[in-house]
N, C-alpha and C positions, 0 to 999 in steps of 0.2 A: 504494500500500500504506500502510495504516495501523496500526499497529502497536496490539493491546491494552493496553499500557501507557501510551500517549498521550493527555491528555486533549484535546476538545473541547468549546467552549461552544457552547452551543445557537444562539446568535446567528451564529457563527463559518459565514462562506460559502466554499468549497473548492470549485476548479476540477476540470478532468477532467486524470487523472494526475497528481494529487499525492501526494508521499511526506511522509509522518509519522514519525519513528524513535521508539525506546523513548524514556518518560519526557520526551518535549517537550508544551508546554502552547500553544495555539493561543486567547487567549481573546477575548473578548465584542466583536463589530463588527469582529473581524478578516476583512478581504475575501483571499482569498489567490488568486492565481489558478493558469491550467492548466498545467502539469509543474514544478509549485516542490519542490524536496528538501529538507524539513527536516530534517536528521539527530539525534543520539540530543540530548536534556539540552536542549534550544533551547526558551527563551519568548519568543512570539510579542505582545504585548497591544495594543488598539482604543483608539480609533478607529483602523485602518488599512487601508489598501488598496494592494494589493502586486499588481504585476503578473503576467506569466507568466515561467517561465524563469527563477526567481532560487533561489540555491544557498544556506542557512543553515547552516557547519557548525556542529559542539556549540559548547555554551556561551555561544551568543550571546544578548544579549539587547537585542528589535526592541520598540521602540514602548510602553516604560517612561515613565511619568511624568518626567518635567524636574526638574533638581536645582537649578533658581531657588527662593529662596525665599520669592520674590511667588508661586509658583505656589499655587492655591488648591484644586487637585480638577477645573479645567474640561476638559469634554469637546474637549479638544485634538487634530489630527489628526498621522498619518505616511503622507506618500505616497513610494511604491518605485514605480519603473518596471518593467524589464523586464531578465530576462538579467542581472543583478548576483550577485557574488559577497562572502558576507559570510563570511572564515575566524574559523577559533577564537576563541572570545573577544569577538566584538565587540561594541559598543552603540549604539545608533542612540535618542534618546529623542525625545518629540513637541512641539509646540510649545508656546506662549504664547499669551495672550490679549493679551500687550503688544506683540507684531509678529503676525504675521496667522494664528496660531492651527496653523499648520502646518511641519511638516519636512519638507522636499521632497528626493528623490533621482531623479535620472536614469535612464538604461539603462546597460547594459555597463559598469559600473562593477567594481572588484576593491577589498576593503577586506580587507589582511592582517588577521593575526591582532592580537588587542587594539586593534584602532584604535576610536577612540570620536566618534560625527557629535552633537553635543549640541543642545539646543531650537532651535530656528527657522533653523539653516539651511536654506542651498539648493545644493544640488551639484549638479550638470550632468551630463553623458555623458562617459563614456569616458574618469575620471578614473581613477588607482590610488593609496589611500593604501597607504602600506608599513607596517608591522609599528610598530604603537605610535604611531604619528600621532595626532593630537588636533584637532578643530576646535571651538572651545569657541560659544558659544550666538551664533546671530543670523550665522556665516561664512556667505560666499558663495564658491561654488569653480566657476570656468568647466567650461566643457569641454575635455577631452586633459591639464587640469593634470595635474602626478606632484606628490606630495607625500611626501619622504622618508624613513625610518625614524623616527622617536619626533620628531618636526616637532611643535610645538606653533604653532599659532593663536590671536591671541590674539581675543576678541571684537567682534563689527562690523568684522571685517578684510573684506576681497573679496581674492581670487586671482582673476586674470584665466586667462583661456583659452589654450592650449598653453604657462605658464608652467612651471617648476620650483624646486621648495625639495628642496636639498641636505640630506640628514640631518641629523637634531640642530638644524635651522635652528628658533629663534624669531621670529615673525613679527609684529611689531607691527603693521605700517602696512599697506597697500596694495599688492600685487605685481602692475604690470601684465601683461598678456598676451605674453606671447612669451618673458618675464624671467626669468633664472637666477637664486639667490640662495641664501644658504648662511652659517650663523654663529648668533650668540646673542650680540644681535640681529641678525638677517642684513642682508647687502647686497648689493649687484647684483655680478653674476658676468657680465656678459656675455648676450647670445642665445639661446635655445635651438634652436640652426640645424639640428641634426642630427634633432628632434623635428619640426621645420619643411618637412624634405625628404618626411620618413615621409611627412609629410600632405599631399602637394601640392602645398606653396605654389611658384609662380614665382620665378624665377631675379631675375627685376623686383622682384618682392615683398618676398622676401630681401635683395636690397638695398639696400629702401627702410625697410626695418622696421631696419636694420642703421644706416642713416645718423641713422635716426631715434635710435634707440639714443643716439645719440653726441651726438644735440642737447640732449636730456635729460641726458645721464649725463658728459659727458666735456669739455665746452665751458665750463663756467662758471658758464650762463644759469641763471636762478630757472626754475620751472614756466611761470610765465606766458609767460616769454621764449621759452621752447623749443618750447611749444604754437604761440604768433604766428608761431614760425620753420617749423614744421610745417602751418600749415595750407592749405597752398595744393599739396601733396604729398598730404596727406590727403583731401583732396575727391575726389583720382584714383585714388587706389588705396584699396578697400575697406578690408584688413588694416590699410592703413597708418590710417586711421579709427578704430578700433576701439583701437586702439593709444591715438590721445592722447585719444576718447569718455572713454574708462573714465580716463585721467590727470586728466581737465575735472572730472569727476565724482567724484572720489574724497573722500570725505570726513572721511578722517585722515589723508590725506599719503600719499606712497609713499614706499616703500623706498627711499634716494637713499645 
C-alpha cells in the first residue's frame, strides 16, 4: 500500500509488497526492495539500495547527504541489507569520496530510536544500537556487537564482533571482539561470556578467549607481548584468531 500523500521519484524502484505511509518521501535512485514498511513522515534519498524486509519507523531519515565538510554534492552511495529495523528518529547518511564512497549496513540489525550511523561506515549483522547511540563517520561495527544507550563512537574507531559498550560508554580507541566496556572514556569490563553462550561458542573456546582476555588485559605485557604470548593458541582455535587478527591490526590502539 501506498498511500496518496506519499511522494515518489520517478527514478525511485519498489519491490513487490511494499508499504509507503502518509507524507514519507522515497526519492531519486532509491532501490527499495520487497515487503519494506515505511511508515508515516520517513525520507528515504539515493543513491540507495535497501534490501527486503526492513522496517522504517516515522521520522527517520535514510541516505541524507554527509555532514563532512569536504563533502562536495558526489553521487555517494547507502547500502541496507535485509530485515533491519530503523525506530523513531533515526539517521543513516551516505558516504565519501574520501573512503570508498559508501555506507554499508548488514541484515537483522535493530537501531533504536534517534540512533544516528554517519558517512562511511560499515556495520555488520545482527548488531543492536540502543536508543541515542552515535557512530560518527568512517566506524566499523562487527557483527552480534550491542552498543548501548547514547554510546558515542568516536571516528575511525572499529568494534569488533560479539563485543559490548555499556551505556553512556565513549569510545575512543578500538574495542576488540568479545570485549565489555563501559565509561567516558571507556574501559575493558571483562568478557562478554553470557553473549558468547547465546551464540554457540564452545566450552574450549570460552576458555581460550577468557585466558586470552587476561594476557592482554590483566598480566602487564604491552600488545606486542600479549599477541607473541597468544599466538601459538590462536593458530588452533579460530575465535581465538580473530581475537588478536583485529588487536594486530588495529590502528588507534585498543581500549586497555
Amino acid at each position: 500500500m501506498i498511500h496518496p500523500s506519499a511522494v515518489i521519484e520517478s527514478s525511485a524502484q519498489l519491490g513487490q509488497n511494499v508499504s509507503i505511509g502518509p507524507f514519507s518521501y522515497i526519492g531519486h535512485n532509491v532501490v527499495l526492495g520487497d515487503d519494506c514498511v515505511v511508515e508515516p513522515n520517513v525520507v528515504i534519498k539515493g543513491p540507495a539500495t535497501i534490501g527486503k524486509g526492513n522496517h522504517f519507523f516515522q521520522f527517520c531519515s535514510i541516505g541524507e547527504a554527509c555532514q563532512d565538510k569536504k563533502y562536495q554534492g558526489e553521487a555517494t552511495q547507502l547500502i541496507i541489507g535485509d530485515n533491519n529495523v530503523f525506530r523513531e528518529g533515526c539517521s543513516v547518511h551516505r558516504g565519501t569520496i574520501q573512503d570508498q564512497g559508501k555506507t554499508i549496513i548488514g541484515s537483522h540489525n535493530l537501531f533504536m530510536n534517534t540512533t544516528h550511523i554517519a558517512h562511511d561506515c560499515v556495520i555488520g549483522s545482527h548488531t543492536i544500537f540502543a536508543s541515542g547511540a552515535q557512530a560518527a563517520g568512517h566506524v566499523h561495527v562487527g557483527d552480534w556487537a550491542i552498543l548501548g544507550g547514547m554510546t558515542g563512537v568516536h571516528q575511525f574507531v572499529h568494534i569488533g564482533a560479539h563485543s559490548f559498550c555499556g551505556g553512556g560508554s565513549i569510545v575512543l580507541k578500538d574495542v576488540p571482539p568479545y570485549v565489555m566496556v563501559h565509561g567516558a572514556p571507556c574501559v575493558p569490563a571483562g568478557i562478554n561470556v553470557e553473549g558468547l553462550k547465546r551464540r554457540g561458542f564452545s566450552s574450549d573456546a570460552l576458555l581460550e578467549i577468557r585466558r586470552a582476555y587476561k594476557e592482554v588485559y590483566r598480566k602487564g605485557h604491552t600488545v606486542a607481548e600479549a599477541l607473541a604470548a597468544l599466538e601459538q593458541k590462536a593458530a588452533q582455535y579460530p575465535e581465538l584468531k580473530a581475537f588478536t587478527d583485529f588487536i594486530a591490526g588495529a590502528s588507534r590502539g585498543i581500549v586497555r
